[in-house]
C-alpha positions as CSV (number, residue, x, y, z in Angstrom):
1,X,18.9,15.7,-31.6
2,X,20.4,12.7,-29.4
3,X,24.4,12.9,-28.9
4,X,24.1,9.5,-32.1
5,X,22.0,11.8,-34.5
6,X,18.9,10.3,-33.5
7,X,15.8,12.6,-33.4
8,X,14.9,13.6,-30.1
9,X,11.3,12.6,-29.6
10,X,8.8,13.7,-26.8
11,X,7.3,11.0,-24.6
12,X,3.9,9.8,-25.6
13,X,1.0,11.5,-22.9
14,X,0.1,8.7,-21.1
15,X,3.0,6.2,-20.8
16,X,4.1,5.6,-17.4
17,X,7.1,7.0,-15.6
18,X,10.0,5.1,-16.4
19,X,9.7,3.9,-19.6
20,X,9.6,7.3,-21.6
21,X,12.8,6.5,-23.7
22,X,11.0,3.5,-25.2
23,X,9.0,6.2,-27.1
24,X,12.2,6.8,-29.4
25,X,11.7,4.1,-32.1
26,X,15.8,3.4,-32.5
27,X,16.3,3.1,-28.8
28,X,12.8,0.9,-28.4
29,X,13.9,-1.5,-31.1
30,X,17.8,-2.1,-29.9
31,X,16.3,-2.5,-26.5
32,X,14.0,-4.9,-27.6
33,X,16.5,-6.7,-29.9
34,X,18.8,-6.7,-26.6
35,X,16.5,-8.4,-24.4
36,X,16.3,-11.3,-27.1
37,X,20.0,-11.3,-27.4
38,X,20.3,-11.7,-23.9
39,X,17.8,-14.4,-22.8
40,X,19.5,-16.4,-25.3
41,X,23.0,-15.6,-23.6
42,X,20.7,-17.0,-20.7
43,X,19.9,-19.9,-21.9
44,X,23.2,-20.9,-23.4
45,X,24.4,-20.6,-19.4
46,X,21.6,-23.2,-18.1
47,X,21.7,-25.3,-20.8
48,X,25.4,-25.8,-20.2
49,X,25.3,-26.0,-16.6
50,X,22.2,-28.5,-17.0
51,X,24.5,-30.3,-19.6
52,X,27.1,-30.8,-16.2
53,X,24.0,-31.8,-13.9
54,X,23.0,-34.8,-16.2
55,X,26.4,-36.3,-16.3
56,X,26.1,-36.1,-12.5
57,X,28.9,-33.0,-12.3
58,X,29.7,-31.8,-8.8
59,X,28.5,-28.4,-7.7
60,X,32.2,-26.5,-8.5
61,X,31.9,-28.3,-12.2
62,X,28.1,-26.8,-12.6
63,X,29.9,-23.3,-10.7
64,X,32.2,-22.9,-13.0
65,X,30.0,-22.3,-15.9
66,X,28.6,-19.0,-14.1
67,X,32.1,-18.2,-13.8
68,X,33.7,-19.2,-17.6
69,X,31.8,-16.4,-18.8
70,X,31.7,-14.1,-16.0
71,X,36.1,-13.9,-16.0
72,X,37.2,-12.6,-19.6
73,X,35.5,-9.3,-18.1
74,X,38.8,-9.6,-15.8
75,X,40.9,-9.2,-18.5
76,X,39.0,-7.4,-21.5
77,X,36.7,-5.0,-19.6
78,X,39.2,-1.9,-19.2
79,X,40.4,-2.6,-22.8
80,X,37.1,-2.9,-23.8
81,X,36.2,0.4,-22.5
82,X,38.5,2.0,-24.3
83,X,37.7,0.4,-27.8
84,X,33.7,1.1,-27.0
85,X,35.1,5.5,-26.5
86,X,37.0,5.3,-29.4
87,X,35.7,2.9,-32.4
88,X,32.2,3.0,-33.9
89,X,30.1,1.4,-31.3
90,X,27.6,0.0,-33.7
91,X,30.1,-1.4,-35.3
92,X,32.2,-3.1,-32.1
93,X,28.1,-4.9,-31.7
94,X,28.1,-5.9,-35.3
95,X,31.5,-7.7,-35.1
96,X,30.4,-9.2,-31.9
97,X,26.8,-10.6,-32.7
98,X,28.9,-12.2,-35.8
99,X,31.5,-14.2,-33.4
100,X,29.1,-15.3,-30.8
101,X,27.2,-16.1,-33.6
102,X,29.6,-18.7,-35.1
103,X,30.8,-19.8,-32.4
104,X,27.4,-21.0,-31.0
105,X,26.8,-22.7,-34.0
106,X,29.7,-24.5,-33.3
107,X,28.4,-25.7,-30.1
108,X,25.4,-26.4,-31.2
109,X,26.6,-29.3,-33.9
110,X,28.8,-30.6,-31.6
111,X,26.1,-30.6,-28.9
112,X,23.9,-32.4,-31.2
113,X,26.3,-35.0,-32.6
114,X,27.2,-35.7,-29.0
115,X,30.8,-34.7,-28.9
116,X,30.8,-31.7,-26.7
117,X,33.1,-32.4,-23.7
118,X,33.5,-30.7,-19.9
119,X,36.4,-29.0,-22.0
120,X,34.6,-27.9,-25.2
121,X,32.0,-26.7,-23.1
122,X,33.8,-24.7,-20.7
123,X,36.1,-23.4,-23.5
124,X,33.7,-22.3,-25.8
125,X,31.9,-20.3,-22.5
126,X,34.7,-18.4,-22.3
127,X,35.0,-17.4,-25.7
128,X,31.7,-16.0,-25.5
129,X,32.1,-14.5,-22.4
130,X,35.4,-12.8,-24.3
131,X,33.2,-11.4,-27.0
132,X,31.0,-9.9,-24.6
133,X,33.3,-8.3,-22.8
134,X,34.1,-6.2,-25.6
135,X,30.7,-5.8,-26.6
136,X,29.1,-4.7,-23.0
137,X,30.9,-1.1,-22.4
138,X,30.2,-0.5,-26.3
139,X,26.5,-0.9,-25.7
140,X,26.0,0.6,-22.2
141,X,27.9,3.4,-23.5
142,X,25.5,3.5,-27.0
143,X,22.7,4.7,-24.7
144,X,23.4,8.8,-24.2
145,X,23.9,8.6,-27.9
146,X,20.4,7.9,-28.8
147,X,18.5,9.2,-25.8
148,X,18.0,12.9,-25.2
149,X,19.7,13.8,-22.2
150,X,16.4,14.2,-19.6
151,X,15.3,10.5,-20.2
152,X,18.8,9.1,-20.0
153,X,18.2,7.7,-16.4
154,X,15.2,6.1,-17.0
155,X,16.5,4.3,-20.6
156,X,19.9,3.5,-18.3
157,X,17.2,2.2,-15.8
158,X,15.4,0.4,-18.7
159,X,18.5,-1.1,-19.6
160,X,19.4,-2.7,-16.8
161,X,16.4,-4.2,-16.0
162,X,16.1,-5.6,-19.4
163,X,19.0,-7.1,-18.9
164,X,17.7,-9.0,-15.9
165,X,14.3,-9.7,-16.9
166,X,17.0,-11.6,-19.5
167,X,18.3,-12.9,-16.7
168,X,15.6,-14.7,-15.1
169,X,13.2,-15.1,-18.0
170,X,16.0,-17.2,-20.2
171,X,17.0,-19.3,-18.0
172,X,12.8,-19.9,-17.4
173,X,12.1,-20.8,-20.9
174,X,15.8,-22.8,-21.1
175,X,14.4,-25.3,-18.4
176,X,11.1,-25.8,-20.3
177,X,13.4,-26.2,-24.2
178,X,15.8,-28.7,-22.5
179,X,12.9,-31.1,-20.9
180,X,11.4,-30.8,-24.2
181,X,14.0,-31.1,-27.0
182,X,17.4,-31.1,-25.2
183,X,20.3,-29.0,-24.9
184,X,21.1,-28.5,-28.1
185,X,17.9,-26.9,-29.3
186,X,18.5,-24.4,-26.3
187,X,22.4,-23.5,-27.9
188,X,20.3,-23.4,-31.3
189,X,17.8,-20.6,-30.0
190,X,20.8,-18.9,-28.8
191,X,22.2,-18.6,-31.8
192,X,19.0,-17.1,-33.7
193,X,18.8,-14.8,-30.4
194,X,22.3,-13.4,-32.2
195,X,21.2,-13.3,-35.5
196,X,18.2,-11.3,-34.4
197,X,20.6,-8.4,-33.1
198,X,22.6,-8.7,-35.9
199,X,19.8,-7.8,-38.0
200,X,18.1,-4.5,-36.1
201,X,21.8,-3.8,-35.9
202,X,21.9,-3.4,-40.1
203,X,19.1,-2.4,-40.3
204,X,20.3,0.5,-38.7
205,X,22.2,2.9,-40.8
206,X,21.5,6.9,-39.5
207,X,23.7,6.0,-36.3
208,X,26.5,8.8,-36.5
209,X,29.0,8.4,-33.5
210,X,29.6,11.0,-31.3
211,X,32.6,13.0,-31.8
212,X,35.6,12.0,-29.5
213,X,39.3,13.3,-29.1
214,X,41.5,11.3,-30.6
215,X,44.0,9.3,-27.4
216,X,46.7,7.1,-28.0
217,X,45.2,3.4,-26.4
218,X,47.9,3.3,-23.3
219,X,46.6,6.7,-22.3
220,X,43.5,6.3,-22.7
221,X,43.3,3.3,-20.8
222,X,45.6,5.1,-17.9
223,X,43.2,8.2,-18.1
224,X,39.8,5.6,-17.4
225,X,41.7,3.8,-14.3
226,X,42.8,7.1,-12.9
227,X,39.7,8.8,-13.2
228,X,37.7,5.9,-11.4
229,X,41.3,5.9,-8.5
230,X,40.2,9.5,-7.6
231,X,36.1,10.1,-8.2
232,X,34.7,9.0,-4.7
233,X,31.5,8.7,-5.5
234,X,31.9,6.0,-8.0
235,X,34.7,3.9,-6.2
236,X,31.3,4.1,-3.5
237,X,29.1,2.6,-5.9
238,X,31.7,0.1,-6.8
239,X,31.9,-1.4,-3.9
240,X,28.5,-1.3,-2.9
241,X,28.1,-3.6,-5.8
242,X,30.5,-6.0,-5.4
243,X,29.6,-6.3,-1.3
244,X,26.2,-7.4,-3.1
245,X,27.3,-9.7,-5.7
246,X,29.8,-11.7,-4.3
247,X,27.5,-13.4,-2.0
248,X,24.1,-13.2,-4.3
249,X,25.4,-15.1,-7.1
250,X,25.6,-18.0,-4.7
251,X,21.7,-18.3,-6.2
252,X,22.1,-18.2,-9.4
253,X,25.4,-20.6,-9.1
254,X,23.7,-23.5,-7.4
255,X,20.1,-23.0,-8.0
256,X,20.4,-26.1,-10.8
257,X,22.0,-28.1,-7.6
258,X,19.4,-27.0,-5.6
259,X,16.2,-27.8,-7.9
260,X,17.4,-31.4,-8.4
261,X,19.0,-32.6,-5.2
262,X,16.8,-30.5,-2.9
263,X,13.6,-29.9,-4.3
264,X,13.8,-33.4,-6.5
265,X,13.0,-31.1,-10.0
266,X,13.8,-32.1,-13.4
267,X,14.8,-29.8,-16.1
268,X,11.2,-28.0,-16.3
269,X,11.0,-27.3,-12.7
270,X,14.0,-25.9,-12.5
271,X,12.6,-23.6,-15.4
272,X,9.6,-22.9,-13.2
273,X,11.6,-21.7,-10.3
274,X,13.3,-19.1,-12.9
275,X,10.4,-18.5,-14.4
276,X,9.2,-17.3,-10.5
277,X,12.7,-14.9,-10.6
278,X,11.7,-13.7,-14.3
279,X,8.3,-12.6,-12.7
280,X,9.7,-10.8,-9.9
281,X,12.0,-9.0,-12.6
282,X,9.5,-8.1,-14.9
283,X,7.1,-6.8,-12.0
284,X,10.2,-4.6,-11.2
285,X,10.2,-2.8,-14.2
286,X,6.7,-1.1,-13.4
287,X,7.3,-0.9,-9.3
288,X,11.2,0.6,-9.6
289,X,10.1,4.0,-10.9
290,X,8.0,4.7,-8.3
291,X,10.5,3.0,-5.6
292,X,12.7,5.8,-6.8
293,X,10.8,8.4,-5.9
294,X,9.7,7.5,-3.0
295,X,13.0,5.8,-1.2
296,X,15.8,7.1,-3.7
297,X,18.8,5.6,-4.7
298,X,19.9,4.5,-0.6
299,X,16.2,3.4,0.3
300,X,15.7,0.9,-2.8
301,X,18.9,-0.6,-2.9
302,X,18.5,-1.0,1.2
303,X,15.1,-2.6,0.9
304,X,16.3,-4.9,-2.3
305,X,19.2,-6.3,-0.4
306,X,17.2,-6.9,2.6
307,X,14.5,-8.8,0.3
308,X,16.6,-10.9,-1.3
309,X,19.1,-11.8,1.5
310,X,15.3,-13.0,3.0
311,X,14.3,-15.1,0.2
312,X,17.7,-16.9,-0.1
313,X,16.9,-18.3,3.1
314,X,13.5,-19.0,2.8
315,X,14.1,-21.0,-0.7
316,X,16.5,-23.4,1.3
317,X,14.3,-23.8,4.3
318,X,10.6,-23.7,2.9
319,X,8.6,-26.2,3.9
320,X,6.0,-25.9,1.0
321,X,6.5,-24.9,-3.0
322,X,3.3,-22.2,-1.9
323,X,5.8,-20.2,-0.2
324,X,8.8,-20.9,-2.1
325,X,7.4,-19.4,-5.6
326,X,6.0,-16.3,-4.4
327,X,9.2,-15.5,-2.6
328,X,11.2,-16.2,-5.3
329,X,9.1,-13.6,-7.2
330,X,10.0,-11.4,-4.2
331,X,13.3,-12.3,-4.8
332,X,14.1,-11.4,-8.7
333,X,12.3,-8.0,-8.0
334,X,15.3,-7.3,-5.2
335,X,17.8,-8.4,-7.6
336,X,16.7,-6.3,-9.9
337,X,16.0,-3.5,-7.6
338,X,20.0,-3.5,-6.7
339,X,21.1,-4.0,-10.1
340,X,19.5,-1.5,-11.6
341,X,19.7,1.4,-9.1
342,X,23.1,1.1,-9.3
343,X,23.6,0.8,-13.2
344,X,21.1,3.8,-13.7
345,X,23.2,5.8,-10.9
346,X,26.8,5.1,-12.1
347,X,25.6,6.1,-15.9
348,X,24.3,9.4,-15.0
349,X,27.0,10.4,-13.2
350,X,29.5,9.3,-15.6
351,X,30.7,12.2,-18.0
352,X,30.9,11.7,-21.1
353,X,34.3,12.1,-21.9
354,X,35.0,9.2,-19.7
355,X,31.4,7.1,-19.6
356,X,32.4,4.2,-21.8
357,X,35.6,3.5,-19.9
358,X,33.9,4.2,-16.3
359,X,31.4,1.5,-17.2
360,X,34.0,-0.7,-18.2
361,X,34.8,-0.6,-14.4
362,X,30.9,-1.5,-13.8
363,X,31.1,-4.3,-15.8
364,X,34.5,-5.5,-14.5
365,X,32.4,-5.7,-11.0
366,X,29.6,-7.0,-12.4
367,X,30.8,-10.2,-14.1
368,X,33.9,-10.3,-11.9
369,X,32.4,-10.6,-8.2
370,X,29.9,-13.1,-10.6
371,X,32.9,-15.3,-11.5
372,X,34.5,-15.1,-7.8
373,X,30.9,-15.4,-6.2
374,X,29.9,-18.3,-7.8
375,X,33.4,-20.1,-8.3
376,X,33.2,-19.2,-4.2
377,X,30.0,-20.8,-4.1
378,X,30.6,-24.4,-5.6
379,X,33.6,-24.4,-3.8
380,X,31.5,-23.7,-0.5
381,X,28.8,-25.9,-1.7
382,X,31.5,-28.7,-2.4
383,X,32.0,-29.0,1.6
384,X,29.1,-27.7,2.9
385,X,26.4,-28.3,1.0
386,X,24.5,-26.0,-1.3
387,X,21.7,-25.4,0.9
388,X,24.0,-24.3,3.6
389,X,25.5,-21.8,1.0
390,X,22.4,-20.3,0.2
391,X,21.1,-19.8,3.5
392,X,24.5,-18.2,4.5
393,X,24.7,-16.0,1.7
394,X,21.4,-14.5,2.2
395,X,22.4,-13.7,5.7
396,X,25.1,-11.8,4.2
397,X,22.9,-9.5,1.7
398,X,20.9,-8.5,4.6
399,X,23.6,-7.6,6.4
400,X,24.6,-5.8,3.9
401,X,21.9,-3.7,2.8
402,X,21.5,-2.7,6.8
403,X,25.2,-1.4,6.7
404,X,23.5,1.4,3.9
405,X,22.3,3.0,7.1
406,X,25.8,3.9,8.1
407,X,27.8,3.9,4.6
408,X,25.2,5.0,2.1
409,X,25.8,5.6,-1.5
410,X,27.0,9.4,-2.2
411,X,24.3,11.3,-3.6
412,X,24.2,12.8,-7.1
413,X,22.1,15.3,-7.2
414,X,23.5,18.6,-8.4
415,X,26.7,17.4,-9.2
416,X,27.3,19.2,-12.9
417,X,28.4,16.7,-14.8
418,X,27.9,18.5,-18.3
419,X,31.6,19.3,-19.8
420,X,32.4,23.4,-20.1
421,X,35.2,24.6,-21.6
422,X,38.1,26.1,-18.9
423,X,40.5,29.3,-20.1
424,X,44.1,28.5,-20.0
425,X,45.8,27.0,-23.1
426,X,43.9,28.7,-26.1
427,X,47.0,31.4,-26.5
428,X,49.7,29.4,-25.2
429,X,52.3,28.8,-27.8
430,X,53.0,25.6,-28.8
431,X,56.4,24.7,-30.2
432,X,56.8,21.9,-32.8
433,X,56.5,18.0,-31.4
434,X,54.8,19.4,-28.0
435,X,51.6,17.4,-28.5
436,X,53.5,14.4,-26.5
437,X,55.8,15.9,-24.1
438,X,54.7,15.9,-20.4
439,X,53.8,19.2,-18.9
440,X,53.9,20.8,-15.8
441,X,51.6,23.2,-14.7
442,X,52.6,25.8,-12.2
443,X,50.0,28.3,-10.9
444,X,50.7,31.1,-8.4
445,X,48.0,32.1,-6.1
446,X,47.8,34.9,-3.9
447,X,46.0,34.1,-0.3
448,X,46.2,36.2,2.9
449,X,47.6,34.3,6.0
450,X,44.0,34.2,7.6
451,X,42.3,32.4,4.8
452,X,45.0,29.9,4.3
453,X,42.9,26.9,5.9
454,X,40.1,27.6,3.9
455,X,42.4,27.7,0.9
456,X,43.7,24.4,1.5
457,X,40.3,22.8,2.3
458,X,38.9,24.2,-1.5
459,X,42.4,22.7,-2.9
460,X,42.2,19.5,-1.5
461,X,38.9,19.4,-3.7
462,X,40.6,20.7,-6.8
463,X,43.4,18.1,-6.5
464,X,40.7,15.5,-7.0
465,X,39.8,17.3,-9.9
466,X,42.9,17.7,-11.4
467,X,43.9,14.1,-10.9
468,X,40.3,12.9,-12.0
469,X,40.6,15.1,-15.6
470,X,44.6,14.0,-16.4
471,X,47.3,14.7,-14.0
472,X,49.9,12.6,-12.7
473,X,51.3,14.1,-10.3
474,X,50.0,17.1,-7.7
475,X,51.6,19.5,-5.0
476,X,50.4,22.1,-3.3
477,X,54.1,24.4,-2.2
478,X,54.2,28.1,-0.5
479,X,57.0,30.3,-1.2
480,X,59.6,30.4,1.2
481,X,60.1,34.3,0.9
482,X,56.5,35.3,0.7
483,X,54.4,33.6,3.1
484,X,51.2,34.6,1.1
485,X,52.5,33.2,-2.5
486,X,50.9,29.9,-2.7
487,X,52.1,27.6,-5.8
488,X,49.8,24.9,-7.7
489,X,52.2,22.4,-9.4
490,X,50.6,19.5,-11.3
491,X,52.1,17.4,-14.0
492,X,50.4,16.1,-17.0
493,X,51.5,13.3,-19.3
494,X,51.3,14.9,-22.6
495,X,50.4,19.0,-23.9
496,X,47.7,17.0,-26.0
497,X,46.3,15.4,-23.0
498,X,46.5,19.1,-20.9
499,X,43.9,20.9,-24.0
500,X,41.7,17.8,-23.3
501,X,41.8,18.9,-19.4
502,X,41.0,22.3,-20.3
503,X,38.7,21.6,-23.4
504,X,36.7,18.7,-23.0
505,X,36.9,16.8,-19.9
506,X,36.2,19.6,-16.8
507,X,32.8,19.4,-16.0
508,X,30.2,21.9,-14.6
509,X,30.9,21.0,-11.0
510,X,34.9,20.4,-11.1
511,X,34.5,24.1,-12.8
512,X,32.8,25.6,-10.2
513,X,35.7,24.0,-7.5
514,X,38.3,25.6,-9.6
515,X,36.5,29.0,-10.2
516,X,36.0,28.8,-6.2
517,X,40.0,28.3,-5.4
518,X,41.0,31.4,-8.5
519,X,38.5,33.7,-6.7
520,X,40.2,33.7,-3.3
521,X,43.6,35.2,-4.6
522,X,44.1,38.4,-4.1
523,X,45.2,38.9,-7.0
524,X,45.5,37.5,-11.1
525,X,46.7,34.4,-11.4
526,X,50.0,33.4,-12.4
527,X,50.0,30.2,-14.8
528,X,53.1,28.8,-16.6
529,X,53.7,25.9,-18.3
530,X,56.8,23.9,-18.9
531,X,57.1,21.2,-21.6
532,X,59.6,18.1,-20.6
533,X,63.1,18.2,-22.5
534,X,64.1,15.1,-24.0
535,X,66.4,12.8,-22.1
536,X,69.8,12.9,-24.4
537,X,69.5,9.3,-25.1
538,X,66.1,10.1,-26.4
539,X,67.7,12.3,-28.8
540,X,70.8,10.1,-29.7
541,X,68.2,7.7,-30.7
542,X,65.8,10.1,-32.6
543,X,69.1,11.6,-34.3
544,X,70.0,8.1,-35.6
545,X,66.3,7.4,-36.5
546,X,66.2,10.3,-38.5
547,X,69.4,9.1,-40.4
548,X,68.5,6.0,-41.5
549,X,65.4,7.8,-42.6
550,X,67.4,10.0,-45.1
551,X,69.5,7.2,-46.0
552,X,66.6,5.2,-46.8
553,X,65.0,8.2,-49.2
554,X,68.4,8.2,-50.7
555,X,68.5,4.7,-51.7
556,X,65.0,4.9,-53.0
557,X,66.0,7.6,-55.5
């Protein structure tokens, strides 16, 4: 069984590498209902930016679109995380197909009746990018718990690139709706698009979320941030995002400005060139499997960036449409080659403990280098020219995907990340109220002289580890009678949080770094713990709250 109690089904003989999970009905239908969902999130975007271009809006005006819905993820992605962990995640997509839902409508009368201003418009973006937000970390996050465990990089994989075969195709069929029947029939489409997912979403009732600790919000959130502050490997993919997106989106910002004052296209051939980027996408989701196996992670994310950063440049300075559409199918296969790679890396490598809140961070990159990229872009295209933009933003992909060579991506292979269970508070005693006061942990080790470097080399590991699972604070101290008595002291915000280190956050590879530093002492261990006293104004106060408590009981009776 899959971690949401779906049944865990074997692929079909036959189906090509990659796209295994779609034999598992549950995941195969939300995927499919997510893709709809998400060209019509598409097609709201360039029907609002092509609402700007034919009242003859300036390039920062048609920018700013990309970037209404792109910066709520500043603000509600890290929250957002946390609710996706914690609450029902089929719910948190329920409630958030029903806003978007309403809210479109909204736009869509308004639209209609012609009463939908610059303001309305870039108001009513942002709501929606709000609610997605706090939808997207919910939904990454529901992957694991319907996928068994060996096809989880190929549905994470799957995921992402339906998300930009969304993308490119929606904006492709927008161009075509708004030549035909305006922008208002394209907010329309967006709105069945929601009621669509609304409907696989009630449809489906066997979901049962996976089990998770119970955290008060504030530590939760603090326990996400501090585990992304000290894992390398994902601050590494992180920013090898964002060095791609902040100059990429430039694109998909003025593209619309492009199609019309460069190329002389109307509404439909703007469609056409997205309809050439939805090609590319699509053809990605059959070549990126076998990319993968043959380049890895490093190799197709180096060869994507290069690609695009090439068609960029040859959009702007094509001298024939010939070239410029086969490039741009070139061109949405790199995006989604980037894109992809590094949304299938960053979810497998994510524990589970921590997943929903680590891919908050994604999506904080994601949408927020969108929202500075393309606000960057209109500014750019403003006093430069769009063209100029372009060209100098592809330049700057292919720069970056050469500088792979010398700062690759960390590699992922055999790194545990399964969660095992690590001796150490079972049969400590735990005295009433201790479940919120802040521990420290002292443990004792015993090293000769000789092996002290190699000690502290293994420790500097397990302070990563430590720090990565819960603790605030870590010091490594040597007694100053006993040259060979070396003392691990960490702190630890709460006892509640310190069984959660120990119970259900350590994974297989942070293990094997702690089992590594207890085997060189000489002899056992040493391990205390010491629970915080409360400050006396802390008690004064919980004294007098406990008064007016009793006098409160005594009143009532």
């Amino acid at each position: 069984m899959a971690e949401g109690g779906e049944p865990t089904v074997q692929p079909r003989p036959g189906w090509r590498a990659g796209f295994a999970p779609l034999a598992v009905p549950i995941f195969r239908l939300v995927w499919l209902a997510s893709i709809v969902s998400n060209i019509g999130s598409w097609m709201q975007t360039v029907g609002a930016q092509w609402l700007l271009v034919q009242d003859d809006g300036s390039p920062l005006l048609v920018a700013l679109v990309q970037t209404a819905s792109a910066a709520p993820v500043l603000l509600f992605a890290i929250p957002a995380g946390v609710i996706g962990e914690f609450l029902n995640r089929r719910r948190v997509l329920l409630w958030s197909q029903v806003v978007q839902l309403f809210v479109v409508l909204g736009l869509t009368w308004l639209t209609a009746v012609g009463q939908t201003t610059t303001t309305i418009l870039l108001a009513s973006t942002f709501v929606l990018g709000r609610v997605s937000a706090i939808q997207l970390p919910a939904f990454q996050a529901l992957v694991p718990d319907i996928v068994p465990p060996k096809l989880l990089i190929d549905a994470a994989g799957l995921s992402s690139i339906g998300v930009n075969i969304a993308r490119a195709v929606g904006p492709a069929i927008a161009g075509l709706v708004v030549a035909q029947f305006g922008v208002a029939a394209v907010f329309l489409l967006n709105a069945l698009s929601f009621l669509l997912f609304l409907g696989v979403l009630l449809f489906w009732k066997t979901y049962r979320p996976p089990v998770a600790r119970p955290e008060p919000f504030v530590d939760a959130t603090r326990a996400g941030i501090r585990y992304v502050r000290h894992s390398r490997v994902v601050r590494r993919i992180l920013l090898r995002l964002a060095a791609f997106l902040i100059p990429a989106n430039a694109l998909w910002a003025l593209l619309p400005t492009i199609a019309k004052d460069s190329l002389g296209f109307s509404a439909s051939g703007y469609g056409l060139l997205l309809a050439a980027l939805g090609a590319g996408s699509i053809v990605g989701a059959f070549v990126l499997p076998w990319a993968r196996r043959v380049a890895a992670v490093n190799g197709v994310v180096l060869g994507s960036s290069v690609v695009y950063g090439a068609g960029l440049v040859i959009l702007v300075t094509s001298p024939t449409l010939w070239i410029t559409f086969p490039v741009l199918v070139a061109t949405g296969l790199a995006w989604i080659g980037v894109i992809a790679t590094v949304n299938g890396t960053i979810q497998t490598f994510l524990p589970v403990w921590v997943r929903t809140r680590g891919l908050s961070f994604y999506q904080l990159v994601l949408f927020g280098c969108t929202a500075v990229g393309s606000a960057g872009a209109g500014v750019l295209g403003s006093v430069w020219g769009a063209g100029a933009v372009v060209i100098g933003a592809g330049i700057l992909c292919g720069l970056g995907g050469l500088s792979l060579l010398v700062w690759p991506i960390p590699a992922t292979g055999g790194i545990g990340r399964g969660i095992v269970e690590v001796p150490g508070v079972e049969d400590q005693p735990r005295p009433d109220g201790a479940d919120d006061a802040p521990v420290l942990v002292l443990i004792r080790y015993r090293i000769p002289v000789d092996r002290r470097g190699e000690f502290l080399d293994v420790m500097t590991r397990v302070q990563q580890t430590r720090l990565r699972t819960g603790a605030r604070g870590w010091q490594l101290y040597v007694d100053a009678e006993d040259a060979e008595s070396v003392i691990e002291a960490y702190s630890v915000g709460s006892w509640r949080e310190h069984v959660s280190q120990h119970e259900g956050r350590t994974t297989e590879f942070d293990a094997q770094l702690i089992t590594r530093a207890r085997t060189m002492s000489t002899q056992e261990l040493e391990v205390t713990h010491l629970l915080a006293m409360p400050h006396p104004h802390h008690r004064d106060v919980e004294r007098r709250r406990t008064r007016n408590q009793r006098r409160s009981l005594s009143h009532g009776t």
